[in-house]
C-alpha positions as CSV (number, residue, x, y, z in Angstrom):
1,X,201.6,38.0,78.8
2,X,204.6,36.1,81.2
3,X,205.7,38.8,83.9
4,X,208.5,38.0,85.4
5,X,209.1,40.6,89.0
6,X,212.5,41.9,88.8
7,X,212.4,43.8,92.2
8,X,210.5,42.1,94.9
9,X,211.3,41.8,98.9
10,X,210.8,38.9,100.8
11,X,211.6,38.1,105.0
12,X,211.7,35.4,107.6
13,X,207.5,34.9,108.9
14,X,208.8,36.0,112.3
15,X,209.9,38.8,111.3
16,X,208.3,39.8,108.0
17,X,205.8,42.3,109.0
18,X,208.3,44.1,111.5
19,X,211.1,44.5,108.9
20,X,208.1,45.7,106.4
21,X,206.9,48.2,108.4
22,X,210.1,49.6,109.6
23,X,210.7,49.9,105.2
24,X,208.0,51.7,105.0
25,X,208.6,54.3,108.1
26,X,211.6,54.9,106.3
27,X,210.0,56.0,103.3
28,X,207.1,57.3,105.2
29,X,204.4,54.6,103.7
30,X,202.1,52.0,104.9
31,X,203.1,48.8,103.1
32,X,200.6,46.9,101.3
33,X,201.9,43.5,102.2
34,X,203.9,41.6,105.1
35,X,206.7,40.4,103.4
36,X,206.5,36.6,103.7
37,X,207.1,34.3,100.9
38,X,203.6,32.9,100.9
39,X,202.7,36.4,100.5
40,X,204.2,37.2,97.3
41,X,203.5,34.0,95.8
42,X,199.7,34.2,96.5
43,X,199.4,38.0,95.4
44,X,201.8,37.2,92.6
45,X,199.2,34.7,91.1
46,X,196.6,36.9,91.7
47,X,198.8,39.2,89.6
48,X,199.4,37.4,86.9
49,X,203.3,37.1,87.6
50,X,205.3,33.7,86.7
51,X,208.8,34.6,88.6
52,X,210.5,36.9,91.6
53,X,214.0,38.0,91.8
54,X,214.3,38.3,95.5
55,X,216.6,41.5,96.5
56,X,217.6,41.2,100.0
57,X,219.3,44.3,102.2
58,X,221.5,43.6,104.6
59,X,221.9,46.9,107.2
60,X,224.4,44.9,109.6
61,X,227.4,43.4,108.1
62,X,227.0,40.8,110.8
63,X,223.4,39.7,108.8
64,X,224.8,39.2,105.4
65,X,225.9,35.6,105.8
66,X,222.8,34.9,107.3
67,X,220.1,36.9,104.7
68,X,222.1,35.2,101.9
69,X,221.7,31.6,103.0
70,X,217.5,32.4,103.8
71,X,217.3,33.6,100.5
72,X,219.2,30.8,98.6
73,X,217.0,28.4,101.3
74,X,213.7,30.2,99.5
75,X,215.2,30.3,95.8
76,X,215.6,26.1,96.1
77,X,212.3,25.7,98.1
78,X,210.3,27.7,95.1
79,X,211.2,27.8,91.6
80,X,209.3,30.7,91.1
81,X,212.0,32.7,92.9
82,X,215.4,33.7,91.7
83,X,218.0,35.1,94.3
84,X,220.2,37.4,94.6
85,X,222.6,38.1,97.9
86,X,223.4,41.0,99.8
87,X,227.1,42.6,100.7
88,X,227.7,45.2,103.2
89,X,231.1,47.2,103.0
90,X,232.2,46.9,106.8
91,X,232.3,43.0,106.3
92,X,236.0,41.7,107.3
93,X,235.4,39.0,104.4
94,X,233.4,40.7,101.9
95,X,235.6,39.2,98.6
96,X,234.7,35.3,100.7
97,X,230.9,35.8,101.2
98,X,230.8,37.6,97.5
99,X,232.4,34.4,96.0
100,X,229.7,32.2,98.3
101,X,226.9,34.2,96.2
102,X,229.0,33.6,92.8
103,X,229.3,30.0,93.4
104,X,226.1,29.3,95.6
105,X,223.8,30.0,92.3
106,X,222.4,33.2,93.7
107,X,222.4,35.1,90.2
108,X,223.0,38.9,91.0
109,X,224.2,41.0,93.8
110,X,222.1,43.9,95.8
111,X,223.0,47.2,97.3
112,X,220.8,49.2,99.0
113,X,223.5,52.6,99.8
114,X,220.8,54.3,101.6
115,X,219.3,52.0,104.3
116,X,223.0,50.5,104.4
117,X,224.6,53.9,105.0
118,X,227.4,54.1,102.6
119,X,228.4,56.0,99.1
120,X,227.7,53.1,96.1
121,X,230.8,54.1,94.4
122,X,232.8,53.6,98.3
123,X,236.2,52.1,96.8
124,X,235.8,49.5,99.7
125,X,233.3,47.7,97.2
126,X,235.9,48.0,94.0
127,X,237.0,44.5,94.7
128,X,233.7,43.3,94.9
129,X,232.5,44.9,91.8
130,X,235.9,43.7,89.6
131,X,235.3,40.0,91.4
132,X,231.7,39.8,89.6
133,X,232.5,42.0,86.5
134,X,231.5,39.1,83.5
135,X,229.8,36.7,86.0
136,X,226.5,38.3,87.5
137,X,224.8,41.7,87.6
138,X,225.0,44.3,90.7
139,X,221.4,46.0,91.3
140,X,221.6,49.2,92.9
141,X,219.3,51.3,94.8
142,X,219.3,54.5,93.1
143,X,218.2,58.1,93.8
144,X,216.8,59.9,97.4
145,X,216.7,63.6,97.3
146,X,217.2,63.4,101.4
147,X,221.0,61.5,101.1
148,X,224.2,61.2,98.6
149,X,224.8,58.0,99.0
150,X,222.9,56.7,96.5
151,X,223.0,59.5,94.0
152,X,223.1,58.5,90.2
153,X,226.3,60.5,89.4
154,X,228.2,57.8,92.0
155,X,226.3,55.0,90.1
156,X,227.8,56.4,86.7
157,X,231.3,56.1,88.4
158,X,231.0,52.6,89.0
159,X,229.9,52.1,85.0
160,X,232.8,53.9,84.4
161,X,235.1,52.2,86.5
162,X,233.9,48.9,85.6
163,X,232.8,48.7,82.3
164,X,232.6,45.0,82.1
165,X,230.1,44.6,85.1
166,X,226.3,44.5,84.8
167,X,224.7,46.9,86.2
168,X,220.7,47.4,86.9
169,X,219.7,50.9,88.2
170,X,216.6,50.7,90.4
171,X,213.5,53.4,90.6
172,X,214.6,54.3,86.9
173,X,218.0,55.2,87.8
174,X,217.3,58.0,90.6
175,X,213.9,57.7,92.7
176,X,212.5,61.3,93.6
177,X,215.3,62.6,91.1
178,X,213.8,61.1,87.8
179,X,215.0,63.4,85.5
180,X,218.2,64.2,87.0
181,X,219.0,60.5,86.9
182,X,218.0,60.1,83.3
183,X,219.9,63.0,82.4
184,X,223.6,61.1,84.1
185,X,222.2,57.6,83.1
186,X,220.7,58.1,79.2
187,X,224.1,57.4,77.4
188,X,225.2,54.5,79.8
189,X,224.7,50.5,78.8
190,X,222.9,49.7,82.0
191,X,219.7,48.1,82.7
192,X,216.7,49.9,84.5
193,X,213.8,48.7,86.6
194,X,210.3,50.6,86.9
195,X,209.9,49.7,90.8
196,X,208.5,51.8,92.9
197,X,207.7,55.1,90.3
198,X,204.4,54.3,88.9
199,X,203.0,56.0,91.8
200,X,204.7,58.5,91.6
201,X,204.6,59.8,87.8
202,X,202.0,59.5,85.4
203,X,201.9,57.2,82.7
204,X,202.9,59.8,80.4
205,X,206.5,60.5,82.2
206,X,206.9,56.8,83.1
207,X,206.4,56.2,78.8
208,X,208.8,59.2,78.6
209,X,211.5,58.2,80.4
210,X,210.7,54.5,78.9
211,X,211.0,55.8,75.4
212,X,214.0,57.8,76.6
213,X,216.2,55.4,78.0
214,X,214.6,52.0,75.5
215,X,212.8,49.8,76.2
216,X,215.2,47.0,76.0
217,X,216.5,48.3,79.1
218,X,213.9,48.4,81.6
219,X,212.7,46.3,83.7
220,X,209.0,45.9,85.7
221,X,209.5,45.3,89.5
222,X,207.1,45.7,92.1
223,X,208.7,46.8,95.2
224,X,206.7,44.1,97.1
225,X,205.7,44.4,99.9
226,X,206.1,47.9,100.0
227,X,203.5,48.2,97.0
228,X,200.9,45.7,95.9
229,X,201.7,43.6,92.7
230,X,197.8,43.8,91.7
231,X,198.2,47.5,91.8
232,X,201.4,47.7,90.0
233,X,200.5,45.3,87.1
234,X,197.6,47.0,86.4
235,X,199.0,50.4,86.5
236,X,202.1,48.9,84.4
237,X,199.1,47.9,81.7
238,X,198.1,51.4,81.5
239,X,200.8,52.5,79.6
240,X,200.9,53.7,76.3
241,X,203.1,51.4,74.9
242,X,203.7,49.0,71.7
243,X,202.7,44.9,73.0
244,X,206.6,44.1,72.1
245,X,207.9,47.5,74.8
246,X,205.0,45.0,76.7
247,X,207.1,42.0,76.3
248,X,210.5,43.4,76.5
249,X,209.5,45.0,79.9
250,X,207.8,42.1,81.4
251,X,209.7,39.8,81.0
252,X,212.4,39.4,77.9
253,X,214.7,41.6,79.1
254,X,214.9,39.9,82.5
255,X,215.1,36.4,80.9
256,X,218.6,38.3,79.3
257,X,220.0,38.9,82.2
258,X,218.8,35.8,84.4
259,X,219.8,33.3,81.9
C-alpha cells in the first residue's frame, strides 16, 4: 500500500538536532529522529512511505523568507518531498511572501499558533487566508490544553469566515482535546491528519474518531522527527479498519489535495 506522509518536519543539518530537541522540550519528549532530510528519507523507506509534505514553522517573522526558500531548495532537490511555506503574523509583508509561496510551487501553507504565539483566527491573517482561498490549503496546528491560541473553536471561525479556503486540522482537529475538537470540527468540510495521536489513544478511539469524522477526511502524518515513521506506520496498521479507509488514509486523500 503507497503512503504518502502528510505531516513530516525537516531542518538545516547544522541545526536539525538543536531545533528537534528544543520541539520536543516543548512538548516534554525525547524525539526519535534529528530532523535532517537524509533522515526522513532513509527512515521513510524503511517505512514503507513514497512521499513527505514538509511543514515548516517559522517562530521569528524575520525567518520566514529564509525557512520558505530551504524548504522549496529541499522540495526541487527530492521529488519525494512536497512543500509547503510558513507565515508569521508580525511580518511587514506578509500578503508579498504569501504570494512568493503561491507562485513559487510550494502547495499549502503552515501555522503553528502555539510555538508562533498568536490566536489562528488573529484578523491580522484574514488577508492571508482570502489571498489563498481557491488556490492551496492552510494546515493548522490544532488543540493544546496548556494555551488558546490554537483552540479548535478559533479554527472553526476561520471555516466560517472563509468558506472557500482549504483547510487541514492537525492532531485530529485538537491534540490533548480529542473529543472536544471533534465535537466543534464533526459538521465542518475540512480535512484531518492523524499526526502525533496514535500514541496517545488506543486504536479503538483513533477508529472512533476516524469513523466519526470519515475517512475521506483524514490524513496519516508522522510528526517526524518528533515520532518515528517505523513506529507510526505500524501502529497506523493496527487499526481496525476496511483496506479502502487503508487507502483513503494513506494516501488518496492526500493525492486530492496535492494534486
Amino acid at each position: 500500500m503507497k503512503i504518502i506522509d502528510f505531516h513530516a518536519h525537516i531542518y538545516p543539518p547544522k541545526i536539525a538536532e538543536k531545533a528537534s530537541l528544543s520541539t520536543g522540550e516543548f512538548y516534554h519528549i525525547t524525539p526519535a529522529h534529528s530532523g535532517t532530510s537524509e533522515e526522513l528519507l532513509s527512515v521513510g523507506k524503511t517505512a514503507g512511505i513514497s512521499e513527505f509534505v514538509l511543514l515548516p514553522v517559522a517562530t521569528k517573522s524575520e525567518q520566514v523568507h529564509h525557512i520558505n526558500q530551504f524548504i522549496l531548495d529541499e522540495v526541487k532537490a527530492h521529488r519525494e518531498f512536497h512543500g509547503f511555506g510558513t507565515l508569521h503574523p508580525d511580518s511587514e509583508n506578509i500578503l508579498a511572501e504569501t504570494e512568493f509561496i503561491v507562485k513559487s510551487g510550494l502547495q499549502g501553507i503552515k501555522l503553528h499558533p502555539d510555538t508562533q504565539r498568536f490566536n489562528m483566527d488573529d484578523k491580522r491573517l484574514f488577508e492571508v487566508f482570502d489571498c489563498i482561498q481557491g488556490k492551496i490549503p492552510l494546515l493548522v496546528h490544532c488543540g493544546d490544553r496548556r494555551f488558546d491560541y490554537s483552540h479548535p473553536r478559533r479554527l472553526k471561525n476561520i471555516i466560517d469566515n472563509f468558506p472557500h479556503l482549504q483547510v487541514i486540522a492537525a492532531h485530529l482537529g485538537g491534540w490533548s482535546l480529542f473529543e472536544e475538537g471533534f465535537e466543534i470540527l464533526k459538521d465542518t468540510d475540512c480535512y484531518l491528519d492523524i499526526s502525533s495521536t496514535m500514541m496517545f489513544l488506543s486504536p479503538e478511539q483513533v477508529t472512533k474518531y476516524i469513523h466519526g469524522y470519515g475517512a475521506e477526511r483524514i490524513l496519516f502524518g508522522t510528526d517526524f522527527p518528533l515520532w518515528s515513521p517505523v513506529d507510526e506506520v505500524c501502529r497506523f496498521r493496527k487499526l481496525p479498519l476496511t483496506e479502502n479507509e487503508f487507502e483513503r488514509i494513506a494516501y488518496k486523500n492526500a493525492v486530492d489535495i496535492l494534486k
